[in-house]
PASEBA-1860 file (N, C-alpha, C; in nm, 3 decimals):
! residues 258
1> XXXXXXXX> 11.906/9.467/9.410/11.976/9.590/9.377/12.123/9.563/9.353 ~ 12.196/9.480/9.463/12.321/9.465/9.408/12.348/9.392/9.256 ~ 12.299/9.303/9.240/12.273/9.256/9.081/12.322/9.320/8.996 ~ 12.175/9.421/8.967/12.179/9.496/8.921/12.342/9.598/8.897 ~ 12.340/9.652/8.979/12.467/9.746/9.051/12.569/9.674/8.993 ~ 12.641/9.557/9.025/12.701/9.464/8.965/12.695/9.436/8.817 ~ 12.571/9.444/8.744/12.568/9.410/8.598/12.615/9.567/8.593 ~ 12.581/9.691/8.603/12.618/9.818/8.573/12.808/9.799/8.555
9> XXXXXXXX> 12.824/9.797/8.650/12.998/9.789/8.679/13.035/9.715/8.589 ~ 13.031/9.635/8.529/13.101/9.518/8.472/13.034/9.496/8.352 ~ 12.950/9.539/8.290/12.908/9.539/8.181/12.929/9.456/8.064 ~ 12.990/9.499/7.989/13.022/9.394/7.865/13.065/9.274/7.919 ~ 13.177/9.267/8.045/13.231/9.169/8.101/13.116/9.051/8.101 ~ 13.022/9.061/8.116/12.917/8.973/8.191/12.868/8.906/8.080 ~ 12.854/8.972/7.973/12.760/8.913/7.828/12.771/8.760/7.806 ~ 12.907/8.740/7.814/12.899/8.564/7.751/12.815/8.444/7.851
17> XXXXXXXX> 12.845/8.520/8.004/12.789/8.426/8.073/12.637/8.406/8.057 ~ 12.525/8.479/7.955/12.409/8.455/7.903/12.383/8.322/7.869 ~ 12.472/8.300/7.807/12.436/8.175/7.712/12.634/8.090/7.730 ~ 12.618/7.948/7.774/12.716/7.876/7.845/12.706/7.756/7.703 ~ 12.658/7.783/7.638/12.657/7.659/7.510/12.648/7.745/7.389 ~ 12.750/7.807/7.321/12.716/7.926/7.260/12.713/7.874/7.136 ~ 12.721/7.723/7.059/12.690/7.717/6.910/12.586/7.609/6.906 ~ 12.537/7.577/7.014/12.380/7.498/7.047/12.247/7.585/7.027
25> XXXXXXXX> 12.211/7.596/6.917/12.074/7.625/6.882/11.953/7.519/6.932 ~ 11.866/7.596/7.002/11.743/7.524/7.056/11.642/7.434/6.909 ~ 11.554/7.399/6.952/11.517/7.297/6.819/11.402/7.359/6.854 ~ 11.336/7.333/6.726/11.190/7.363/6.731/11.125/7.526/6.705 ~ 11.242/7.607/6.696/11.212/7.753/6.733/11.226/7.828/6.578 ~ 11.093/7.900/6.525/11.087/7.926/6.429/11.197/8.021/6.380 ~ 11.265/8.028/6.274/11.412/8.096/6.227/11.381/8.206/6.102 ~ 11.423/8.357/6.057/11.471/8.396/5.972/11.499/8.370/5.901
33> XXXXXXXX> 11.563/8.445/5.767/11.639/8.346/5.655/11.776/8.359/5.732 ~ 11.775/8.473/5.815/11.916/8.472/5.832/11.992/8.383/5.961 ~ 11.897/8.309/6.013/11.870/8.189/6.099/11.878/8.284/6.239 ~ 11.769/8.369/6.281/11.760/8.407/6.382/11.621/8.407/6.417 ~ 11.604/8.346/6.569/11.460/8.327/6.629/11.364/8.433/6.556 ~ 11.234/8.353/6.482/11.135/8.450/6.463/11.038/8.482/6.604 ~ 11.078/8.575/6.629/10.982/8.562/6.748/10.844/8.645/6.767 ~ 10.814/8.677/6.647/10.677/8.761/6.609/10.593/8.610/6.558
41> XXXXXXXX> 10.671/8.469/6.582/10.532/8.371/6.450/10.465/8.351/6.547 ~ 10.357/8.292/6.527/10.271/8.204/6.629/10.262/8.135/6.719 ~ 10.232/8.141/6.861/10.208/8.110/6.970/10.242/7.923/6.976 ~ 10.308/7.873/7.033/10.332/7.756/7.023/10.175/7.676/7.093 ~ 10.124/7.570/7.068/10.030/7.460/7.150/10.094/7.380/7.167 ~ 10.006/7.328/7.327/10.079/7.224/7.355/9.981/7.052/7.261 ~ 9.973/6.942/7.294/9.922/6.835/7.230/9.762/6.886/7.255 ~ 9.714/6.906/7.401/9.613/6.910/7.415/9.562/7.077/7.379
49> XXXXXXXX> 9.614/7.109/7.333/9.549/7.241/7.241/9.545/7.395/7.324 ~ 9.626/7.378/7.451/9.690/7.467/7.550/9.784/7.556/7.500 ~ 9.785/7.685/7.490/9.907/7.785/7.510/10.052/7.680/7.524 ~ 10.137/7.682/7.482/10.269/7.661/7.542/10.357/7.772/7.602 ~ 10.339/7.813/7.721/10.438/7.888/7.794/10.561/7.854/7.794 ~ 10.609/7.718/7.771/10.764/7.660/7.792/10.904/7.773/7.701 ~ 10.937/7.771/7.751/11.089/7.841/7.740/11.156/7.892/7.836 ~ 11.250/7.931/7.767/11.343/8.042/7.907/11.320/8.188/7.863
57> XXXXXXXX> 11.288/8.294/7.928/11.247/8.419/7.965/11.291/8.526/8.031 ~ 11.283/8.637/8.003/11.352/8.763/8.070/11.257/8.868/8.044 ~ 11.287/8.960/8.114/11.210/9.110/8.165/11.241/9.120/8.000 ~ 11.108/9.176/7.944/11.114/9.254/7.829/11.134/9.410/7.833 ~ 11.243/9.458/7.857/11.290/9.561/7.910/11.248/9.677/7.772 ~ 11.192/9.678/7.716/11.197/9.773/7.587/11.024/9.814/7.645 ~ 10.975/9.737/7.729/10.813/9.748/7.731/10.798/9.831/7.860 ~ 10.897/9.794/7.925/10.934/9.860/8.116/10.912/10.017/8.120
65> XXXXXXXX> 10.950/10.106/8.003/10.938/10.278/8.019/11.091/10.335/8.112 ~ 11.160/10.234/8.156/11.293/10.278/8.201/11.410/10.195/8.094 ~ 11.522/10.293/8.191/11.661/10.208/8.091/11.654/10.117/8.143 ~ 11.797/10.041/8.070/11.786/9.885/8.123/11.824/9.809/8.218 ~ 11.875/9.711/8.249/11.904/9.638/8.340/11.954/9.732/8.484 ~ 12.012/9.805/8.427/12.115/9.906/8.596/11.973/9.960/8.652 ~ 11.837/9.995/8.582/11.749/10.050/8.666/11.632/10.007/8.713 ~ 11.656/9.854/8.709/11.544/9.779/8.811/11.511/9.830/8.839
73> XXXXXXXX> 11.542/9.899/8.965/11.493/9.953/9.081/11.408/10.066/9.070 ~ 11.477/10.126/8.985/11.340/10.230/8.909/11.275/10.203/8.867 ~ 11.233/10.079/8.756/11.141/10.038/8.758/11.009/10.001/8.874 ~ 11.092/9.907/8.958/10.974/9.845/9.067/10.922/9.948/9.170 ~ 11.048/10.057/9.209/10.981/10.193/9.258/10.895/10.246/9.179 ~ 10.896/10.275/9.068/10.744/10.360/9.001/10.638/10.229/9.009 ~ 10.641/10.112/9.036/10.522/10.054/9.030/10.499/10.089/9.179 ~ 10.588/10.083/9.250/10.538/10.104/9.436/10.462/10.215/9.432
81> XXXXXXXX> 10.505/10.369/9.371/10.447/10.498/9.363/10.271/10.465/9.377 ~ 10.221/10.324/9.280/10.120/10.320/9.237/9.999/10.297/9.325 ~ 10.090/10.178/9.449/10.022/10.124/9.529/9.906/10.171/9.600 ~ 9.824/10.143/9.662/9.747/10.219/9.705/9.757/10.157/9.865 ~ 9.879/10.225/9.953/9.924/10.177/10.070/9.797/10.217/10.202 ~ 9.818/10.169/10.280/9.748/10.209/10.406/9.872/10.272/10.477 ~ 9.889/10.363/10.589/9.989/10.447/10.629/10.112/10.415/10.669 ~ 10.079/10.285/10.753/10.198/10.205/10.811/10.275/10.169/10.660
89> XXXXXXXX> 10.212/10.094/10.600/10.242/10.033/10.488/10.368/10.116/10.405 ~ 10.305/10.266/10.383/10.344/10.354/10.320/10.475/10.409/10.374 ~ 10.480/10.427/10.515/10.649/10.458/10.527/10.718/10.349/10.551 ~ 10.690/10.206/10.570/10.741/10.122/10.520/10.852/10.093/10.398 ~ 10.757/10.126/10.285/10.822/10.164/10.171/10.916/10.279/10.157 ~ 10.862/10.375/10.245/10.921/10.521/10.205/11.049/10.497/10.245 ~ 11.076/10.445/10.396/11.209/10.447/10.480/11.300/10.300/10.354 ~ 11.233/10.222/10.328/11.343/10.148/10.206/11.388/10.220/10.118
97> XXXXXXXX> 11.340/10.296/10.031/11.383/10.391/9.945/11.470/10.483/9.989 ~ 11.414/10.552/10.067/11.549/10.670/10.138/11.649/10.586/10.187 ~ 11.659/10.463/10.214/11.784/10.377/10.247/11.836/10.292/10.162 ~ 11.813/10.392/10.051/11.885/10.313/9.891/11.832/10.169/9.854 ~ 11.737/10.090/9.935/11.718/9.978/9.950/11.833/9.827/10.020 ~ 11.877/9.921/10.109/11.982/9.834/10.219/11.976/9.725/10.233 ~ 11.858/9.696/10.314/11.799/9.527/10.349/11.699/9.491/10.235 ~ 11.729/9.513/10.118/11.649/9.428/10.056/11.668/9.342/10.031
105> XXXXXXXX> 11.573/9.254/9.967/11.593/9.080/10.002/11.696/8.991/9.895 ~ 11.700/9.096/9.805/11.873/9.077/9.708/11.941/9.101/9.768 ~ 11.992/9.203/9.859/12.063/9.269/9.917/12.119/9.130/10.016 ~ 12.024/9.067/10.090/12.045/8.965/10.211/12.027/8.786/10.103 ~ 12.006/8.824/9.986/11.986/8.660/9.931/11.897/8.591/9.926 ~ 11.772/8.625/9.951/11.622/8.654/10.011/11.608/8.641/9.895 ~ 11.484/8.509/9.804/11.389/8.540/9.703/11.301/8.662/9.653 ~ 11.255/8.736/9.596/11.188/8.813/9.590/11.037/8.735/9.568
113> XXXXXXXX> 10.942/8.863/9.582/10.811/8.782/9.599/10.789/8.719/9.426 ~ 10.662/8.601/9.410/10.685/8.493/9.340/10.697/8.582/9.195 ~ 10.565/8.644/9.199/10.609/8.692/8.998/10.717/8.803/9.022 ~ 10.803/8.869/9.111/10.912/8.942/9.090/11.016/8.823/9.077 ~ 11.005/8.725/9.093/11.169/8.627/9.129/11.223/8.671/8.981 ~ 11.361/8.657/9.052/11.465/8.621/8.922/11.473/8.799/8.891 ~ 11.405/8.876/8.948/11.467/9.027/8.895/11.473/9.065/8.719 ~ 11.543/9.158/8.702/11.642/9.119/8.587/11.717/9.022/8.495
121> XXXXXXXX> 11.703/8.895/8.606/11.808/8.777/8.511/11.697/8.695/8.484 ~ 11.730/8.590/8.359/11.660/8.483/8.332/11.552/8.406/8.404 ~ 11.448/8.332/8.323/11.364/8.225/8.435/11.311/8.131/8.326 ~ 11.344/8.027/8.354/11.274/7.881/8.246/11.119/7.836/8.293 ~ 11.052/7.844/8.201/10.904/7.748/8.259/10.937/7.597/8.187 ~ 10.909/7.548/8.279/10.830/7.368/8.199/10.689/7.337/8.232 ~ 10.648/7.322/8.105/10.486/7.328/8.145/10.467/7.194/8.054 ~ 10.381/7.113/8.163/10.316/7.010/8.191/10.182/6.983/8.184
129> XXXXXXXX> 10.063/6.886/8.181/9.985/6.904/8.150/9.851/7.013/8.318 ~ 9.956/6.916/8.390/9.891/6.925/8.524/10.002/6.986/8.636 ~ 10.105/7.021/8.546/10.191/7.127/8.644/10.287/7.199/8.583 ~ 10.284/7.321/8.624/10.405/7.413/8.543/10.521/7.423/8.682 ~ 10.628/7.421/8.605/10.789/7.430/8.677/10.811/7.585/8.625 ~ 10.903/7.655/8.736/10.932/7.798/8.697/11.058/7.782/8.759 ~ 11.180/7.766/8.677/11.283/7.805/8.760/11.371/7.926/8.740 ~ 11.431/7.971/8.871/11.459/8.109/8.849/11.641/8.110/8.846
137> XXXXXXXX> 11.730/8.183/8.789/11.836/8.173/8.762/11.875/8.251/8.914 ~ 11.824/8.364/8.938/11.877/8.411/9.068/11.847/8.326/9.186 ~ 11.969/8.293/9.245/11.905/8.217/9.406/11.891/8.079/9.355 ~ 11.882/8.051/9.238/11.876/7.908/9.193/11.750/7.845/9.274 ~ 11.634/7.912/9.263/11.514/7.876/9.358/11.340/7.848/9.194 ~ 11.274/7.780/9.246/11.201/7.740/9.156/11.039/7.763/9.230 ~ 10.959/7.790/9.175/10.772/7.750/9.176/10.761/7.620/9.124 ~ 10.656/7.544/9.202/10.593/7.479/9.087/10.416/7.520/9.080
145> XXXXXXXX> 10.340/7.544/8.997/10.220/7.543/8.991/10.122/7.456/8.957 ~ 10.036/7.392/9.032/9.972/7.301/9.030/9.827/7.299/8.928 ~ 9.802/7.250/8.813/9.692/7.235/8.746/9.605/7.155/8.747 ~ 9.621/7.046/8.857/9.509/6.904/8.841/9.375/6.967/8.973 ~ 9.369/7.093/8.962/9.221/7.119/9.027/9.258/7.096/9.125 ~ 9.368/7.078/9.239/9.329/7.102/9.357/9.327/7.227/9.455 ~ 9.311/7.269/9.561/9.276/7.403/9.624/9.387/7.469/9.664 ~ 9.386/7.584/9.669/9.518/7.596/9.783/9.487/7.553/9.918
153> XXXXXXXX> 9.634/7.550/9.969/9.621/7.442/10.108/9.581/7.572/10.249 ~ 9.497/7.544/10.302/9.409/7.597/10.369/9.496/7.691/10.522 ~ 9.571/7.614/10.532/9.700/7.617/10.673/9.826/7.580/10.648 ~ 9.873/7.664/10.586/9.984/7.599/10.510/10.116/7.696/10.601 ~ 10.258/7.557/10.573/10.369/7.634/10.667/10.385/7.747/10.561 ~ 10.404/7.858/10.623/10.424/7.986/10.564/10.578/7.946/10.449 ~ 10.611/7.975/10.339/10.672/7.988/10.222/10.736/8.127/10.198 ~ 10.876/8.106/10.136/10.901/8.245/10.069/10.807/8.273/9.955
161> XXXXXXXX> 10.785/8.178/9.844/10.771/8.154/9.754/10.597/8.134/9.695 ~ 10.587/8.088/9.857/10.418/8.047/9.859/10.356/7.944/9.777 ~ 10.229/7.882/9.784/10.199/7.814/9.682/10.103/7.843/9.571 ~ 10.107/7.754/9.490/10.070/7.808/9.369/9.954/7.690/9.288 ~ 9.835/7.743/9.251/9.762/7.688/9.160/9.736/7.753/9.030 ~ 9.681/7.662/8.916/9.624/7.758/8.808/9.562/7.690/8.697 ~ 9.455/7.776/8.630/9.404/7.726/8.559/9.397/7.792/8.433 ~ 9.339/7.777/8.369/9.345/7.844/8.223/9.202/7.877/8.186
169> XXXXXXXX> 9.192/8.047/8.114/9.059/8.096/8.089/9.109/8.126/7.930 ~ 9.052/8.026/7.847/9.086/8.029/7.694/9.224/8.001/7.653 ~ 9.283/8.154/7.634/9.425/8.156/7.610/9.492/8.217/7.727 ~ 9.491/8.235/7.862/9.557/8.306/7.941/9.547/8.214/8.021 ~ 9.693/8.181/8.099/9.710/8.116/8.225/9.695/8.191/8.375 ~ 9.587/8.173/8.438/9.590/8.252/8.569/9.606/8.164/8.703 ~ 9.720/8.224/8.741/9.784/8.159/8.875/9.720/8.229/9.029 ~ 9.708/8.140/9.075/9.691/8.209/9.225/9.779/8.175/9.327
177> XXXXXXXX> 9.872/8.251/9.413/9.936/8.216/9.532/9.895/8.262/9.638 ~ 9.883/8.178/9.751/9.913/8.250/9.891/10.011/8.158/9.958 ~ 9.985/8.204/10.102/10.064/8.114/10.173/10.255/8.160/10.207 ~ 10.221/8.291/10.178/10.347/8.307/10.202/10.417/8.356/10.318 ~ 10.513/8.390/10.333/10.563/8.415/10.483/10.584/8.584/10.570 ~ 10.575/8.642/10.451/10.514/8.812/10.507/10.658/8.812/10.535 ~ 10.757/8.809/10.463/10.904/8.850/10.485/10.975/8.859/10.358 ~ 10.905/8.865/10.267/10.932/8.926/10.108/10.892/9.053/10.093
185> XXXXXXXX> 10.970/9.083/10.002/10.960/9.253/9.963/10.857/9.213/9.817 ~ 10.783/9.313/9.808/10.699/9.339/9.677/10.794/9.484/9.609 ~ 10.750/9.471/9.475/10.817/9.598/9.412/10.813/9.727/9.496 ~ 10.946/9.784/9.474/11.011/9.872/9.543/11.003/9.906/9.679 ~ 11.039/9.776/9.764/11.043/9.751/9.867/10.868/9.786/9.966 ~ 10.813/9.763/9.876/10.695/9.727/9.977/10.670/9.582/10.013 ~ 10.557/9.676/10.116/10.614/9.533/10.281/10.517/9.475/10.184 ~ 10.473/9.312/10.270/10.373/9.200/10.233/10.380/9.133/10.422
193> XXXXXXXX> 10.261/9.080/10.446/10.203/8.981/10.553/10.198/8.831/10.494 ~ 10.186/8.767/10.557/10.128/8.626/10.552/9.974/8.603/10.465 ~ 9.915/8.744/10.530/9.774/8.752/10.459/9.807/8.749/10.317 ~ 9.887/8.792/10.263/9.931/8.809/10.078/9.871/8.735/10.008 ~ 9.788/8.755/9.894/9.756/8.666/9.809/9.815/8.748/9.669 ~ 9.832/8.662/9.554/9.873/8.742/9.423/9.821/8.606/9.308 ~ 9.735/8.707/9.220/9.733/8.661/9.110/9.774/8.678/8.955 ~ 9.834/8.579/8.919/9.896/8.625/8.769/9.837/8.618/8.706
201> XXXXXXXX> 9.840/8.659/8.552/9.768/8.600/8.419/9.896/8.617/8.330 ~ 9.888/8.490/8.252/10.012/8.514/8.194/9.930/8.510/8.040 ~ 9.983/8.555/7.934/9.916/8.487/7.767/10.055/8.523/7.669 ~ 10.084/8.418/7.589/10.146/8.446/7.532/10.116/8.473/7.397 ~ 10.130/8.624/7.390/10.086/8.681/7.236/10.121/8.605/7.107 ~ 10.236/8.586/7.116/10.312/8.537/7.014/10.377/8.470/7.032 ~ 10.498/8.393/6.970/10.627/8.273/6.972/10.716/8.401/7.088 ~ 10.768/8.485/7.053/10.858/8.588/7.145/10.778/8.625/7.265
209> XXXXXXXX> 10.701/8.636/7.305/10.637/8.769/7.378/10.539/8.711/7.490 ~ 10.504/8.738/7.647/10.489/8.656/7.727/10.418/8.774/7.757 ~ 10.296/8.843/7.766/10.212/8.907/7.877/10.187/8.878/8.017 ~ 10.228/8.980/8.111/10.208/8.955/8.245/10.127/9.076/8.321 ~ 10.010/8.982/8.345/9.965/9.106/8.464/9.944/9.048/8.598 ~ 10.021/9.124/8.714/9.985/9.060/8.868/9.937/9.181/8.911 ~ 9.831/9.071/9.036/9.747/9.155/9.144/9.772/9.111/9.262 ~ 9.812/9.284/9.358/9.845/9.215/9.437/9.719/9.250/9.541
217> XXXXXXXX> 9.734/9.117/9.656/9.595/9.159/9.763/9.621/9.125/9.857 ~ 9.648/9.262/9.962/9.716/9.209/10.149/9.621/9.331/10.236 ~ 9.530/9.284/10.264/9.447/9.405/10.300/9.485/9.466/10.456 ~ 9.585/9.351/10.473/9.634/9.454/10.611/9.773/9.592/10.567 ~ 9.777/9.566/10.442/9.897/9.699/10.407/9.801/9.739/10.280 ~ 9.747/9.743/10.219/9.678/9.811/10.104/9.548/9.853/10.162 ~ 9.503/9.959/10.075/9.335/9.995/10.092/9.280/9.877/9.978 ~ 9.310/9.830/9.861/9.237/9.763/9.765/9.330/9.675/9.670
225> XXXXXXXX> 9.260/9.585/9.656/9.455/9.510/9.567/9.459/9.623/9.433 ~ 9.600/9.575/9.384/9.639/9.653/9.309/9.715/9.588/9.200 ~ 9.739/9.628/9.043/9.754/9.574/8.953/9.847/9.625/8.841 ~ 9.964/9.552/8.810/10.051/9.613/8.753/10.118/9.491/8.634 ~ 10.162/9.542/8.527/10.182/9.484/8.418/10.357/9.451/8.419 ~ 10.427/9.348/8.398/10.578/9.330/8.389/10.547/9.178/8.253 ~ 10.599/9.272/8.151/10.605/9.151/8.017/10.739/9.084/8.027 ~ 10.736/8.978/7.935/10.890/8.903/7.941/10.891/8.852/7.775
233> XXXXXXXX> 11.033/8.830/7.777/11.056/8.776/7.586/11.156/8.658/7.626 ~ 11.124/8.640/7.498/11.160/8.465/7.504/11.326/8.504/7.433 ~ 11.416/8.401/7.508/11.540/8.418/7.481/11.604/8.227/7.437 ~ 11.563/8.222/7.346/11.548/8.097/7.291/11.731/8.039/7.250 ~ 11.796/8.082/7.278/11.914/7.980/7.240/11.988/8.005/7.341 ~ 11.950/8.045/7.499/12.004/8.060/7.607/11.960/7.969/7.765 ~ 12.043/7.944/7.812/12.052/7.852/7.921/12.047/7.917/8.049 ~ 11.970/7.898/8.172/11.996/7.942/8.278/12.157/7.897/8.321
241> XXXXXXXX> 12.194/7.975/8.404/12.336/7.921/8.471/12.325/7.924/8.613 ~ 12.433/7.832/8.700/12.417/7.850/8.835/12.494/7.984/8.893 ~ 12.350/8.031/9.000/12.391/8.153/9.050/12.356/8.134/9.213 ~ 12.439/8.074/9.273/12.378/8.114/9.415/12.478/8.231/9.508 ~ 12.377/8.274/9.540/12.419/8.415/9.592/12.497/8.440/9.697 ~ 12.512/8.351/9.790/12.573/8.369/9.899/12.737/8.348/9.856 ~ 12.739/8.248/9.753/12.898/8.197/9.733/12.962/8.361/9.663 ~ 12.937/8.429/9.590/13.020/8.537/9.576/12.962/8.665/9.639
249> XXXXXXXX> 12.888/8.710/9.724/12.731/8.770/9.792/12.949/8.887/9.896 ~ 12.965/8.968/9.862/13.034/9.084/9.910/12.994/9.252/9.904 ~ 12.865/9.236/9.890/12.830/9.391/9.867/12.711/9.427/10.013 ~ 12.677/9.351/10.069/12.594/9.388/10.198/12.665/9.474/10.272 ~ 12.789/9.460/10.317/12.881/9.517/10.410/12.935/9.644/10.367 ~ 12.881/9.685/10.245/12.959/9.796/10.205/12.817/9.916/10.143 ~ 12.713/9.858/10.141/12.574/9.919/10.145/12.560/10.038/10.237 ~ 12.534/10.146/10.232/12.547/10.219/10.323/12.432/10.282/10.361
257> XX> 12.328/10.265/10.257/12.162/10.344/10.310/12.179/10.496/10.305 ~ 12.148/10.556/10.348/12.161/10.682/10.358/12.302/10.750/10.428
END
């Protein structure tokens, strides 16, 4: 939320820091006549005839149904509305909201859970044959997802981030995590356990355009998992930058909740 709040305030101010190499065009990325990313052409492959997910990425905010960047939070609250909580669960959420979202895990510097990371700001994949890299610009924190067939780990030390496998059904990449530490917030401050599991599917429609659907499944706070759509677009002549949160992090103390 502060982020956010922060990109609101300062607005135009913020624009250049998008892109830190500003007459470095990426290679490979289909162009206009007027030399601007086509991002409607065709889906990149990789050698072995795989989707290419690789690029750097952002909330496709035109697909979200809210304004932009200042209303995250409205966003991930109408996906919470959706949840299908068990009671505890439910004023859980309720008392975050009526407290503007105080302690949320932006709020304290706290990753958000794995397919929320990075919020609003940027996230790069590198995809590999047998492992995808996800790094996230907020928190300067990364996934990696594992593709060489092995299981998730059975007893694993609890993770913010959790771990991650995945495989591929045609054209869609579907990830599975657990293993996480039940101290992440899910959209609009709903709780999560240790029990948490979440699965993605990612497909990329086109050269621009990244489909996302996650499910989430914690049956000690939900009646049934639950399933919600967050797309992303490809931002092809832009660089993550370093952001760690604690080094300029002055808005906790002045949060007031209700």
């Amino acid at each position: 939320m502060w982020r956010a709040l922060l990109i609101l305030a300062l607005g135009p101010a913020l624009l250049p820091l998008a892109a830190q190499w500003l007459t470095v065009r990426a290679r490979g990325i289909p162009r206009l006549a007027n030399g601007e990313p086509n991002l409607l052409a065709p889906a990149p492959k990789t050698a072995d005839g795989k989707p290419d997910l690789s690029g750097t990425w952002k909330l496709d905010q035109d697909r979200l149904g809210v304004p932009k960047v200042s209303n995250f939070q409205t966003f991930v609250g109408a996906l919470a509305d959706r949840a299908p909580f068990q009671p505890a669960a439910s004023a859980i959420q309720r008392a975050a909201r009526e407290n503007n979202y105080k302690d949320s895990v932006e709020a304290r510097c706290i990753p958000w859970a794995a397919p929320m990371a990075g919020g609003p700001a940027p996230w790069k994949i590198l995809q590999m044959p047998e492992l995808i890299a996800i790094l996230y610009e907020d928190f300067n924190h990364f996934r990696q997802v594992f593709l060489d067939g092995r299981a998730l780990p059975k007893d694993p030390t609890p993770a913010w981030l959790g771990y991650s496998i995945g495989h591929w059904e045609q054209d869609m990449l579907v990830i599975e995590s657990s293993g996480f530490n039940g101290k992440i917030d899910l959209p609009g401050g709903a709780p999560s356990t240790e029990a948490l599991r979440i699965t993605e599917r990612y497909r990329r429609r086109d050269f621009g355009h990244l489909e996302r659907k996650i499910t989430i499944d914690d049956p000690t706070l939900y009646t049934r998992p639950w399933t919600y759509s967050i797309d992303a677009i490809l931002t092809p002549d832009d660089e993550l930058i370093e952001n760690v949160c604690i080094e300029g992090e002055r808005d906790h103390v002045h949060l007031v909740g209700k």
